[in-house]
C-alpha positions as CSV (number, residue, x, y, z in Angstrom):
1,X,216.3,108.0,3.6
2,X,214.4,105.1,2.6
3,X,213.1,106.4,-0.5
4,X,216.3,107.6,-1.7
5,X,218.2,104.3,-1.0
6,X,215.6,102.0,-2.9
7,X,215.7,104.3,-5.9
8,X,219.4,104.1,-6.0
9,X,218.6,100.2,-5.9
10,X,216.6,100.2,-8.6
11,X,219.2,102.4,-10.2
12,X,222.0,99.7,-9.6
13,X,220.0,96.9,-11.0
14,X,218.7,98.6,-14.3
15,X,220.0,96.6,-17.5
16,X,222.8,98.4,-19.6
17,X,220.8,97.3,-22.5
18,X,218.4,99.6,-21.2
19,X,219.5,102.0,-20.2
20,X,220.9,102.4,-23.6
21,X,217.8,102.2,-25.3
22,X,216.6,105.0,-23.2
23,X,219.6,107.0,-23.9
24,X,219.0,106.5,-27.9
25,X,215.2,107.2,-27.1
26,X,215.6,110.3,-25.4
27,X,217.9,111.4,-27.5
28,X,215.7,110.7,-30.5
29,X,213.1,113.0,-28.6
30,X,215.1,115.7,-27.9
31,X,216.9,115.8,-31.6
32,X,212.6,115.9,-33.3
33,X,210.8,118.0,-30.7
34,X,213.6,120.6,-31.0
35,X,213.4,120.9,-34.9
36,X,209.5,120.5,-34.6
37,X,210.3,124.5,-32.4
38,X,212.8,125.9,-34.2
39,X,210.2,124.9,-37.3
40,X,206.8,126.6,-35.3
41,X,208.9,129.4,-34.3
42,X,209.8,130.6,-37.4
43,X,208.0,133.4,-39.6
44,X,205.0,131.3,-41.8
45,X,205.0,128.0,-39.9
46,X,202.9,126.3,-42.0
47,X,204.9,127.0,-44.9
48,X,205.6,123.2,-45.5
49,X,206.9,121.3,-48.8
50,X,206.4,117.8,-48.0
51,X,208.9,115.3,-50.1
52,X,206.0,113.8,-51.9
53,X,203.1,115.6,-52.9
54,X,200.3,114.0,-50.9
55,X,197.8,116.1,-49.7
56,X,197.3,113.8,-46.0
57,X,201.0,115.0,-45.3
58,X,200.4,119.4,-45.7
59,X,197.5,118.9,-42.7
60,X,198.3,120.5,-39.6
61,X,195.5,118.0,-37.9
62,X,197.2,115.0,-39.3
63,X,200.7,116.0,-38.5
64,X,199.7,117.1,-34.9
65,X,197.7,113.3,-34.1
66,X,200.8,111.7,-35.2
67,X,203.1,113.7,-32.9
68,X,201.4,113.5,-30.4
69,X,201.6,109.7,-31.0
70,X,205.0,110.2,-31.2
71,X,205.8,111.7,-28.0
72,X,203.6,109.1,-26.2
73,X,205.1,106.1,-27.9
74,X,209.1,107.7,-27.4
75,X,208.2,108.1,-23.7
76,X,206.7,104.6,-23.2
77,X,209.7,103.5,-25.2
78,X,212.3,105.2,-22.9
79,X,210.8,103.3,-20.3
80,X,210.8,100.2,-21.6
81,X,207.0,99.9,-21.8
82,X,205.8,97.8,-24.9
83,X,208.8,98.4,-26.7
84,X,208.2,96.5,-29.3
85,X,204.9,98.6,-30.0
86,X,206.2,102.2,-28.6
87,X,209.4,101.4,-30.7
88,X,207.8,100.8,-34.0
89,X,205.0,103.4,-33.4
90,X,207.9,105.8,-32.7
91,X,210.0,105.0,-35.8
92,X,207.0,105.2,-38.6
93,X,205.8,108.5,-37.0
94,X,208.9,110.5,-36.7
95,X,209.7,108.7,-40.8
96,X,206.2,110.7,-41.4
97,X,207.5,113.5,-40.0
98,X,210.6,113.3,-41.7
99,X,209.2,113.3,-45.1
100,X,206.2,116.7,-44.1
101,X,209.2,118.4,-42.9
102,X,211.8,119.0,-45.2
103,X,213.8,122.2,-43.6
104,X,217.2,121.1,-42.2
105,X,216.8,117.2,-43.3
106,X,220.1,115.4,-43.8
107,X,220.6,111.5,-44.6
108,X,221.4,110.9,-40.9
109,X,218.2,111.8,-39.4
110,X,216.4,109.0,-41.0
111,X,218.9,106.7,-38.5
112,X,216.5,107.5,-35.2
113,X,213.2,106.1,-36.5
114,X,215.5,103.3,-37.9
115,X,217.2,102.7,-34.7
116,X,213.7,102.7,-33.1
117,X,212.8,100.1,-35.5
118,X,215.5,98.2,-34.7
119,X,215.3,97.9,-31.1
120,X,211.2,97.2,-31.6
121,X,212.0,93.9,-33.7
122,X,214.7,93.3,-30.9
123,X,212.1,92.7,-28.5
124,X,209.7,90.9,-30.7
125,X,212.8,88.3,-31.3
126,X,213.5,88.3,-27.1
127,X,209.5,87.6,-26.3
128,X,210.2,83.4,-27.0
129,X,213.7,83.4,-27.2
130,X,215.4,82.1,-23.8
131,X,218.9,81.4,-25.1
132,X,219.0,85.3,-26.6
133,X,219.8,83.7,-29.9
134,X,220.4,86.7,-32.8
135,X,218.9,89.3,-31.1
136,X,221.4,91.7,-31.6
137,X,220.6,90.6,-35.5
138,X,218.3,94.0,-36.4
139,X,220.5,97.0,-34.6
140,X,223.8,95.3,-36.0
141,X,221.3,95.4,-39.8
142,X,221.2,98.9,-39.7
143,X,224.5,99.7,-38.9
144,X,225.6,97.3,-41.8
145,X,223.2,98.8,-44.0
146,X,224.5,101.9,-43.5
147,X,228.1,101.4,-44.7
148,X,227.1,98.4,-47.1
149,X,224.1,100.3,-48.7
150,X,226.5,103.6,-48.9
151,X,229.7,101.9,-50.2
152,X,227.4,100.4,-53.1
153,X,225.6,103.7,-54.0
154,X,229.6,105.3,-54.4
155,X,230.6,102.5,-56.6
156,X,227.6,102.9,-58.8
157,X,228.2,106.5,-59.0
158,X,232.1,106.4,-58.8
159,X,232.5,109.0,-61.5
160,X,230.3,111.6,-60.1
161,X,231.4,110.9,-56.4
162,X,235.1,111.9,-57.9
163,X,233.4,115.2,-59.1
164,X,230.8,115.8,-56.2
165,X,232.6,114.1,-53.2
166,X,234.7,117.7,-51.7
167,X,232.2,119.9,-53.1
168,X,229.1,117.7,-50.9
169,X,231.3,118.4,-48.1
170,X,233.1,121.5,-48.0
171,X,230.1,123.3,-45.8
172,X,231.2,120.9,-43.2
173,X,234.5,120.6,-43.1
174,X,236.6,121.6,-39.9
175,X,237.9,124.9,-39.9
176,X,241.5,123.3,-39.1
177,X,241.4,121.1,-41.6
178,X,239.5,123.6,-44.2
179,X,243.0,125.4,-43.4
180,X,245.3,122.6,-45.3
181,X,242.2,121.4,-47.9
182,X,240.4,124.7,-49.3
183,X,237.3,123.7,-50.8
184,X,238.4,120.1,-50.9
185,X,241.3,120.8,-53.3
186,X,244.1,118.6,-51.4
187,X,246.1,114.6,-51.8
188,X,243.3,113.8,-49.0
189,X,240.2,114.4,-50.7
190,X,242.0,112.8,-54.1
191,X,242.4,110.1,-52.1
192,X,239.2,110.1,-50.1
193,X,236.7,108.4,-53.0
194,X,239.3,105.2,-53.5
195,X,239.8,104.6,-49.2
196,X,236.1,105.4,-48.4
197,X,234.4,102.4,-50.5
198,X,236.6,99.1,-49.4
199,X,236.6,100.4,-45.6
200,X,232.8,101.1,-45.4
201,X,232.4,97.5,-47.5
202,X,234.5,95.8,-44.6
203,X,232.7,97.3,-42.1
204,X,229.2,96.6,-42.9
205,X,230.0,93.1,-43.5
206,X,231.5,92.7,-40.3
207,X,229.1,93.7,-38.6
208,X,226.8,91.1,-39.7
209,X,228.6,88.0,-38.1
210,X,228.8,87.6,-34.2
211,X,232.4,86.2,-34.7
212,X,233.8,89.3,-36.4
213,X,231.3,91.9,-35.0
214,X,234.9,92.8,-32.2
215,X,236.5,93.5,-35.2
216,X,233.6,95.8,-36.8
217,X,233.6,97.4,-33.0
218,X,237.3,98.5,-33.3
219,X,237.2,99.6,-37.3
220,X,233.7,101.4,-36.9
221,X,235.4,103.6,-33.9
222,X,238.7,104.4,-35.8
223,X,236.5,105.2,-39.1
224,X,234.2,107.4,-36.6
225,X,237.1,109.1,-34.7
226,X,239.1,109.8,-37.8
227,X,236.4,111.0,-40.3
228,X,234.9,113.5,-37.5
229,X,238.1,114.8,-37.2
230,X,237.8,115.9,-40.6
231,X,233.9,117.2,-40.9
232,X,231.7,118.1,-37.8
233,X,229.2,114.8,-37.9
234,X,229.7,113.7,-34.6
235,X,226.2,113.9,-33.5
236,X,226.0,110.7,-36.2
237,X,229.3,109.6,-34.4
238,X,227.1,110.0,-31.4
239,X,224.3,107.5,-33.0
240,X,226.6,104.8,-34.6
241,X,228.5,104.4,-31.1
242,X,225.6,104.1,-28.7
243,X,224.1,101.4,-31.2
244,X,227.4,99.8,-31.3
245,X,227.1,99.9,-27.0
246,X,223.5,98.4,-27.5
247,X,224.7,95.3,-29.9
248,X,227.5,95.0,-26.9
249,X,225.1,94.7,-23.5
250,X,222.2,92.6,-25.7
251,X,222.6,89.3,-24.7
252,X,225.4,90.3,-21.5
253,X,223.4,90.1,-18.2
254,X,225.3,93.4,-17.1
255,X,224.1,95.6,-15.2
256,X,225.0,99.7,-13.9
257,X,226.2,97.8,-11.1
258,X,228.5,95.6,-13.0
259,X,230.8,98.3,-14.4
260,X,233.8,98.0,-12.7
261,X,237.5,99.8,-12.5
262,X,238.7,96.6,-15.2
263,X,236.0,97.7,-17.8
264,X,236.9,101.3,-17.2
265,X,240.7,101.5,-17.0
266,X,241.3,102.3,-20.2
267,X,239.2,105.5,-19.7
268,X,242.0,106.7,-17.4
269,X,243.6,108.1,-21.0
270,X,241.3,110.3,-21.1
271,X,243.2,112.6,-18.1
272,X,246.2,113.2,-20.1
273,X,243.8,113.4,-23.4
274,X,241.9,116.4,-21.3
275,X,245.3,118.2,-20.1
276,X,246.7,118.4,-23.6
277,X,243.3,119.8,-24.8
278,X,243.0,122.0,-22.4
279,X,246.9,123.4,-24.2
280,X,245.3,123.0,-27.4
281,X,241.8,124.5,-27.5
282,X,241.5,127.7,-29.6
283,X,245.4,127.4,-30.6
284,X,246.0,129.9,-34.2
285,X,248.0,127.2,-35.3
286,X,246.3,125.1,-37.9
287,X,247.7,122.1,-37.0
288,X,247.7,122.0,-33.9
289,X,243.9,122.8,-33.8
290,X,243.2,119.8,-36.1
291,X,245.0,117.4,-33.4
292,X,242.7,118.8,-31.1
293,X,239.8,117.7,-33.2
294,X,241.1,114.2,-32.6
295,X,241.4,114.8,-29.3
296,X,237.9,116.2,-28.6
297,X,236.8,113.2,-30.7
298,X,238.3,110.9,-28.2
299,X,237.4,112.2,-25.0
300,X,233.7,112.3,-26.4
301,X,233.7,108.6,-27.8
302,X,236.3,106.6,-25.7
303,X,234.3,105.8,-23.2
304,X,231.8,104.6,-25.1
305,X,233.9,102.7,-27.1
306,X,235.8,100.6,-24.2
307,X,232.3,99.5,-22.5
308,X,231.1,98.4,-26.4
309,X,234.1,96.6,-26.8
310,X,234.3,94.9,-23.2
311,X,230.4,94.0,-23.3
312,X,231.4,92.0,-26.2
313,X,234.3,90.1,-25.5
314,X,233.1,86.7,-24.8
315,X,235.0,86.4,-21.4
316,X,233.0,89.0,-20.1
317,X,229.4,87.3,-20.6
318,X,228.2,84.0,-19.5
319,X,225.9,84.1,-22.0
320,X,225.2,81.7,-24.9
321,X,226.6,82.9,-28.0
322,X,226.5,80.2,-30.5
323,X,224.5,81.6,-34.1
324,X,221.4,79.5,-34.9
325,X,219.1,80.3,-38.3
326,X,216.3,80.2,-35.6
327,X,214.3,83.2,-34.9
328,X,215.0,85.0,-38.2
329,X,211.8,86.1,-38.9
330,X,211.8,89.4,-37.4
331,X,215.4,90.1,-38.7
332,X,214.3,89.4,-42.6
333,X,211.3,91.2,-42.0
334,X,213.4,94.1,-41.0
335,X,216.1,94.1,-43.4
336,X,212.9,94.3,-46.4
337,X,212.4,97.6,-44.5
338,X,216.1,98.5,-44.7
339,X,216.4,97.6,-48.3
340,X,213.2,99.3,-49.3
341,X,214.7,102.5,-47.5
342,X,217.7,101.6,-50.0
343,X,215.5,101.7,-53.0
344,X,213.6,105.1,-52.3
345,X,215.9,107.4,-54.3
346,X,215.3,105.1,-57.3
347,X,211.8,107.0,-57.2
348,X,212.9,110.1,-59.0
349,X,216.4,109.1,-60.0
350,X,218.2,110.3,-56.9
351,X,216.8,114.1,-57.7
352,X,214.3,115.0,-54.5
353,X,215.5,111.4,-52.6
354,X,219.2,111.9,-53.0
355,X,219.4,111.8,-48.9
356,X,217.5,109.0,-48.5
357,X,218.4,105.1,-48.8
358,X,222.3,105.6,-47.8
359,X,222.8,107.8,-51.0
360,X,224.4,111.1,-49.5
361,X,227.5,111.8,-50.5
362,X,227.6,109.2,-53.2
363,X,227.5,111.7,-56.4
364,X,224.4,110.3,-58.0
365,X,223.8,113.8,-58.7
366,X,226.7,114.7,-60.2
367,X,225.3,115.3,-63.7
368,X,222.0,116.2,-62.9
369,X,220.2,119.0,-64.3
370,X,219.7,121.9,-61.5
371,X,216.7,123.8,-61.5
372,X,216.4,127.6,-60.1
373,X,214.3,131.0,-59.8
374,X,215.3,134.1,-58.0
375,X,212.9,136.0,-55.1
376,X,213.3,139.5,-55.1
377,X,213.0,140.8,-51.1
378,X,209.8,142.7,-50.9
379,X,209.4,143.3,-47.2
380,X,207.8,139.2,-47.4
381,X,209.9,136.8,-44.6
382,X,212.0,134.5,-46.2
383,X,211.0,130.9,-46.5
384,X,212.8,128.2,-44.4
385,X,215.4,127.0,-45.5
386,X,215.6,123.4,-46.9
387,X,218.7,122.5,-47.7
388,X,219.8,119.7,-48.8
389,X,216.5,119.0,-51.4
390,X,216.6,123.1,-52.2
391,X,219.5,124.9,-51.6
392,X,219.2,128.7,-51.3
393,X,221.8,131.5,-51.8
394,X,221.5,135.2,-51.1
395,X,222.9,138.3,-52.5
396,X,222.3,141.6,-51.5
397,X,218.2,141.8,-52.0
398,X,217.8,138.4,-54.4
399,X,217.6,135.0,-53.1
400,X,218.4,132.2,-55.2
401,X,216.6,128.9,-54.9
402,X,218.0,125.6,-56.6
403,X,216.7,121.8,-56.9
404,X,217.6,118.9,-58.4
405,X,214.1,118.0,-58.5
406,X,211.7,120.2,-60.7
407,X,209.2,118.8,-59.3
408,X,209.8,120.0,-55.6
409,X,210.9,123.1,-56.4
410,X,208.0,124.3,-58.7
411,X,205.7,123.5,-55.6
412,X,208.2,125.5,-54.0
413,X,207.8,127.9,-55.7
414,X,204.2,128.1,-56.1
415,X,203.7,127.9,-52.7
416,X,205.7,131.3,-52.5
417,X,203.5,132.8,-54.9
418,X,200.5,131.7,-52.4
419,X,201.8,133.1,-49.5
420,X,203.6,136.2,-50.3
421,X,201.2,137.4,-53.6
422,X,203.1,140.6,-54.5
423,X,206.9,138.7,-54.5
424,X,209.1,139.1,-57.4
425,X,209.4,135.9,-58.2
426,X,211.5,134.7,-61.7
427,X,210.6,132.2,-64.0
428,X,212.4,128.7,-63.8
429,X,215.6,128.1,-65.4
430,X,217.7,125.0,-65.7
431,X,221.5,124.3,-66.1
432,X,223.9,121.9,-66.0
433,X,226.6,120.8,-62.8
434,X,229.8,121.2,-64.2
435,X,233.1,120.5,-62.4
């Protein structure tokens, strides 16, 4: 069929580059709008704590205009349509959003709007820019930021990493490796604050040189493969790689139709990978389970992995790859960004910010003071849920709600009172983190 066989022409001749912005952009869309339902179909919707008390971000008309905004902009951006509008548009809305909606936020979700960002001042650098000079400069920034921003914040708070670092992460450790490291006391997680600092260092300073950026390919992979072995991040794994992939096609002229058996072979490990899973899966023996963590990990990300690495070896690109000061603009004007996201949890001291700017896991709230009340079940629905910024625990009729931030969780708090009048709701009360 005619139709048929030009679309599939079309198909052949679309850019990697592309089609790897699309796959970060849709997956961007599908990660909000399906926390935006889980949110709206939850008892008391509009029970919203925004992360800064402005009253522009609790309206239900604002919030609505700018998602709709959002889903226009992400779907323009998709399709490569003004994407250096659609991709900045895209990244400040979903950052609003972000900051409104508090339930379920982790460090990692701020990556999306930054990746949007990025791949926005990408194509404001490529607009007069013939010899593609640098443009793979702002994706590769906020990659680097992430491990150079996060290696700093740990050395800064090295003590209270020590303390904090297997607590922060026992919720999400693997059940395998939960098995030989119970509630992070094991020679891993001793180990674990004195390894983790020098390799993310490494990394995010490779990745800010063309001429080593092969090497920050291969030690960004092993870092990804090995730590989600441990905890169960790979949808960040998921993230990190296909921007990795991106920084690879930039400035190659590949396209779908120049992926060939040579740039694949190496994928052909993933049959034997497969068959020993397939033995492994849902095996009672601990360890046995963890290698099959490791295995899952590398049938998910291998592929990704070779095509990064083979889009950026110079043989395979005709394409000028010399580094040039020129067309730096956009790329300082985006790093400000970056490092302005790195100063945000100087706001408050790391107390309502502490997963913003790169700071998770770094222990900056080690000896923080910890602020709680109880809620006494009445027949009122629960409030969401919003860890990390308040953490809630439950025991037989009494939840327990706890904040770094006394600030956010008296509005909390208050906002309880307005919504369920007749709860049994203590008073505030304060202690200290101990070891």
């Amino acid at each position: 069929m005619p139709f048929l066989e030009s679309l599939y022409i079309k198909a052949r001749n679309i850019s990697l580059f592309s089609l790897t912005r699309a796959i970060f952009g849709f997956f961007g869309l599908f990660y909000f709008q399906t926390s935006l339902y889980v949110h709206l179909t939850k008892p008391n919707p509009l029970f919203r704590i925004p992360l800064f008390d402005i009253a522009l971000l609790q309206s239900p008309m604002f919030l609505g205009l700018i998602e709709i905004v959002f889903c226009i902009s992400i779907i323009l951006f998709i399709f490569g349509k003004k994407v250096e509008l659609t991709g900045l548009l895209a990244g400040i809305t979903k950052f609003i959003f972000l900051i409104s909606h508090l339930e379920g936020v982790l460090a990692f979700s701020y990556l999306i709007p930054l990746g949007f960002m990025a791949f926005s001042f990408t194509a404001l650098m490529a607009k007069d820019n013939e010899k593609k000079q640098n443009l793979e400069l702002p994706i590769s920034l906020v990659i680097a930021s992430i491990f150079i921003i996060g290696a700093f914040e740990k050395l800064v708070h090295f003590d209270g990493m020590k303390i904090r670092l297997a607590f922060d992460l026992v919720n999400y450790y693997r059940p395998s490796f939960f098995y030989y490291c119970p509630y992070g006391s094991c020679l891993t997680m001793d180990l674990a604050p004195w390894i983790v600092i020098p390799v993310e260092l490494v990394i995010g300073i490779l990745f800010l040189f063309y001429r080593f950026r092969r090497i920050a390919f291969l030690l960004n992979s092993i870092f990804i493969v090995v730590l989600f072995t441990f905890v169960s991040f790979r949808t960040v794994g998921v993230l990190l790689i296909t921007l990795q992939l991106a920084i690879g096609f930039i400035r190659s002229e590949w396209k779908i139709s120049d992926i060939t058996k040579n740039s694949l072979r190496p994928c052909l490990y993933l049959i034997p990978l497969f068959i020993a899973h397939l033995f492994m899966k849902n095996s009672p023996i601990p360890f046995v389970a963890f290698i099959d963590e490791a295995i899952i990990n590398l049938l998910m990300f291998l592929p990704l992995i070779v095509l990064s690495d083979f889009a950026i070896n110079p043989k395979n690109s005709s394409v000028n790859k010399n580094e040039s000061l020129k067309y730096l603009l956009w790329p300082i004007v985006y790093a400000t960004i970056l490092l302005l996201f790195a100063l945000l949890p100087l706001i408050d001291g790391h107390r309502k910010t502490h997963q913003m700017g790169w700071s998770m896991f770094s222990g900056a709230t080690a000896n923080k003071a910890v602020f709680k009340f109880q809620l006494k079940k009445n027949g009122c629905q629960s409030p969401p849920n919003y860890a990390p910024v308040i953490h809630k625990f439950s025991a037989n009729q009494t939840e327990v709600y706890s904040s770094f931030s006394e600030e956010l969780i008296t509005r909390y708090k208050n906002k309880i009172i307005e919504v369920c009048p007749d709860a049994n709701v203590s008073d505030l009360n304060v202690f200290q983190m101990s070891n």
